[in-house]
C-alpha positions in Angstrom: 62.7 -65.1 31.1 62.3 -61.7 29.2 59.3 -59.1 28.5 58.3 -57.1 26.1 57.6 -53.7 27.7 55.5 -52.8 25.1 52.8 -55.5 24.8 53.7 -58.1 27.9 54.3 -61.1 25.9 56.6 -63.1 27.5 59.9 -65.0 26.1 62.8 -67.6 26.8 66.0 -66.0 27.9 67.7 -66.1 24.5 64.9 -63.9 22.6 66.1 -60.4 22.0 63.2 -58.5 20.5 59.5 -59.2 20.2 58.1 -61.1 17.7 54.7 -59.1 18.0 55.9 -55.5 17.7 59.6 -55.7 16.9 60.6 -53.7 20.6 63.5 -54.8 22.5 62.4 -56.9 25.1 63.7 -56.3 29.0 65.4 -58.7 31.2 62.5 -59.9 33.8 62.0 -63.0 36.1 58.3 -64.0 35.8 56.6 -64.4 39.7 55.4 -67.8 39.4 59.1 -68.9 37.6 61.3 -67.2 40.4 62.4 -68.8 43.1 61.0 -68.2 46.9 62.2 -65.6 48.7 63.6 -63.7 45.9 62.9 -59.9 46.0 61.6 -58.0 42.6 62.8 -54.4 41.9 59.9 -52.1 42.0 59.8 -50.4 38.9 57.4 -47.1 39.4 54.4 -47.3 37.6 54.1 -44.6 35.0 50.6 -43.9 32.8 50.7 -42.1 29.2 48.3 -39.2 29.4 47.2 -39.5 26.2 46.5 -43.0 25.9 46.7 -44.5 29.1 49.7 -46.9 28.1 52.0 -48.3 31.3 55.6 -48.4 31.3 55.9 -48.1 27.9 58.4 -45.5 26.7 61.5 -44.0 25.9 63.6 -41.2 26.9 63.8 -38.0 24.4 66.5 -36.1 23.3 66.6 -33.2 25.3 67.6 -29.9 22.8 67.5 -27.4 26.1 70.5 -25.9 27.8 71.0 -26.7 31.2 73.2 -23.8 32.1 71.4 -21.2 33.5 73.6 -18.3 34.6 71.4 -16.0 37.7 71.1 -19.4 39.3 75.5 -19.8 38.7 75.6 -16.1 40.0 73.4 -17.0 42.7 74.4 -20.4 43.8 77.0 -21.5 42.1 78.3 -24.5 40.4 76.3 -26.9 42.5 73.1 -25.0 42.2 73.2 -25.1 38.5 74.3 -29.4 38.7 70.9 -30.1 41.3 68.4 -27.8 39.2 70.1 -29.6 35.8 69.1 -32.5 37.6 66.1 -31.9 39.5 64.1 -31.3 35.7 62.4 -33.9 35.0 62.6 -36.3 32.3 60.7 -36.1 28.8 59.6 -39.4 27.5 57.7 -40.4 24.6 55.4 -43.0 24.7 55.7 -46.3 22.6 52.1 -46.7 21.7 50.7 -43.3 20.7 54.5 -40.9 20.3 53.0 -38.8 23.3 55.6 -36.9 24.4 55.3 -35.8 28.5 57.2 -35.8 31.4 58.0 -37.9 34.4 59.4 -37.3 37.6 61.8 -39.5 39.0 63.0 -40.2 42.8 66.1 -38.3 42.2 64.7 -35.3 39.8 62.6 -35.2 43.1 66.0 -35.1 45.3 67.7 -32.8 43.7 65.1 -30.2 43.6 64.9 -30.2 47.2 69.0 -29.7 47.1 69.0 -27.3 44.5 66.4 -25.1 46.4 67.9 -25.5 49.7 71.2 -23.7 47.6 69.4 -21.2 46.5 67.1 -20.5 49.5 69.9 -18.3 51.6 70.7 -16.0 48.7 67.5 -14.7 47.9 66.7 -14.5 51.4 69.7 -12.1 51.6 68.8 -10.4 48.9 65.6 -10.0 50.1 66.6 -8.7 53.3 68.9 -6.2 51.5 66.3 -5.1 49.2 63.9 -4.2 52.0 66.9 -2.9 53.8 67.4 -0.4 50.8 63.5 0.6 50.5 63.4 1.7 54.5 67.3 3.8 54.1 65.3 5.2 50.8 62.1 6.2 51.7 63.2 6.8 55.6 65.1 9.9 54.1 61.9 11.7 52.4 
């Protein structure tokens, strides 16, 4: 059985968009129509801000560069892949054109990776920086 993620309408398998509001509708097993025993992917819930509408968007076309180069300089290559993908995603919503963000359990993961990459360089630079300040001002 499929679903239309925009309005919930329900139809047979061979249905490929909704009658209702012409959206493409997504593969889904209805509760009472699967068998027992059989597990259902959670799919995390996300609200529009604007208009309150669940689950029902689209991904945007991103026009930002994802290079950035202090965090190459600082952290290299992998540093710039995690903090490319530790952003999080922009989405429009289906219902009102609402365009925010959502985070995701791997923009989540990667931002812990890309700061524990970048964590020991500043601290060095810190350390050198305050190391500078006390050979500076030590000689006055």
């Amino acid at each position: 059985m499929k679903m239309c993620s925009y309005c919930g309408k329900k139809y047979p398998d061979d249905a490929i968009v909704c009658a209702v509001d012409q959206n493409p509708l997504d593969e889904q097993v209805a509760e009472a129509d699967s068998p027992a025993g059989t597990p259902h992917p959670a799919k995390p819930m996300t609200h529009c801000p604007a208009c309150g509408a669940l689950d029902g968007y689209k991904r945007v076309v991103e026009l930002r560069g994802s290079f950035n180069l202090v965090v190459f300089l600082i952290g290299g290559l992998f540093a710039v892949f995690f903090r490319t993908a530790g952003r999080p995603r922009r989405v429009q919503c289906n219902k009102c054109g609402a365009i925010f963000d959502i985070h995701t359990p791997s923009t989540k993961v990667s931002r812990v990776i890309f700061w524990l990459l970048i964590a020991p360089a500043l601290l060095a630079i810190l350390i050198l920086l305050l190391h500078l300040l006390a050979i500076f001002f030590g000689h006055g």
